[in-house]
N, C-alpha and C positions, 0 to 999 in steps of 0.2 A: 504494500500500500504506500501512497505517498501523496505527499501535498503542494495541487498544483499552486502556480503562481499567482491565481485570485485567491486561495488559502481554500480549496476546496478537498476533499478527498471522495472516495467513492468505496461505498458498503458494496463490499462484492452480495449478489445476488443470493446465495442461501442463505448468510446472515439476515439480509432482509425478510426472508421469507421465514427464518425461522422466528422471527424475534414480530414480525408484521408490520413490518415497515414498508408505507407505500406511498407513492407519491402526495406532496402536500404534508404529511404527516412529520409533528414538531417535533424536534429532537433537543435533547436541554445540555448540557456539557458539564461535568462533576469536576471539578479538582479536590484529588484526595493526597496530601504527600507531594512524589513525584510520579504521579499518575492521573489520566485522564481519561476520564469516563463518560462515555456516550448513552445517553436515557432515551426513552419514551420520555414525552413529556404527559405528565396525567391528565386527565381533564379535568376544569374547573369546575367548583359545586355550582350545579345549575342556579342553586338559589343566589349564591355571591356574586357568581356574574351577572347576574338580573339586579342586584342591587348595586352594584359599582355602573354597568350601563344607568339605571336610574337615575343617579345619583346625581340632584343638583337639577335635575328637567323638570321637575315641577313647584321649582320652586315660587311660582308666583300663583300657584293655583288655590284655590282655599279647601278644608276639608270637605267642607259640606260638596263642592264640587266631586273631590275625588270620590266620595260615595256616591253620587247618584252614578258616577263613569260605572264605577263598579255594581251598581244595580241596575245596570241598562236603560241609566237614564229619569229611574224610578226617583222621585223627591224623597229625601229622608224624614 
């Protein structure tokens, strides 16, 4: 293996296959020591990433609105 001149290298093919690594798919880099470590990266907890996207968009909206959004509209 080796690293090209844009600092890339290439997962030979069965590692990818065996570990499931497929295009698009994040990969995170570990330093442990004098060693480095290639991960999956995990997926984010669906509710954190929902709330970090959230975060700060509504801020001008008043409760009473956000409840009727989430009652279809229904008056509280």
């Amino acid at each position: 293996m080796h690293l090209t001149p844009d600092g890339q290298i290439t997962i030979p093919p069965e590692i990818r296959d065996q570990f499931g690594i497929l295009p698009e798919t994040e990969l995170e880099l570990e330093i442990e020591g004098n060693r480095l470590y290639i991960k999956k990266k995990q997926p984010a907890d669906p509710i954190s990433t929902w709330v970090a996207t959230m975060r700060g968009t509504l801020q001008h909206v008043t409760t009473d609105q956000i409840i009727s959004l989430t009652r279809d509209g229904e008056t509280p």
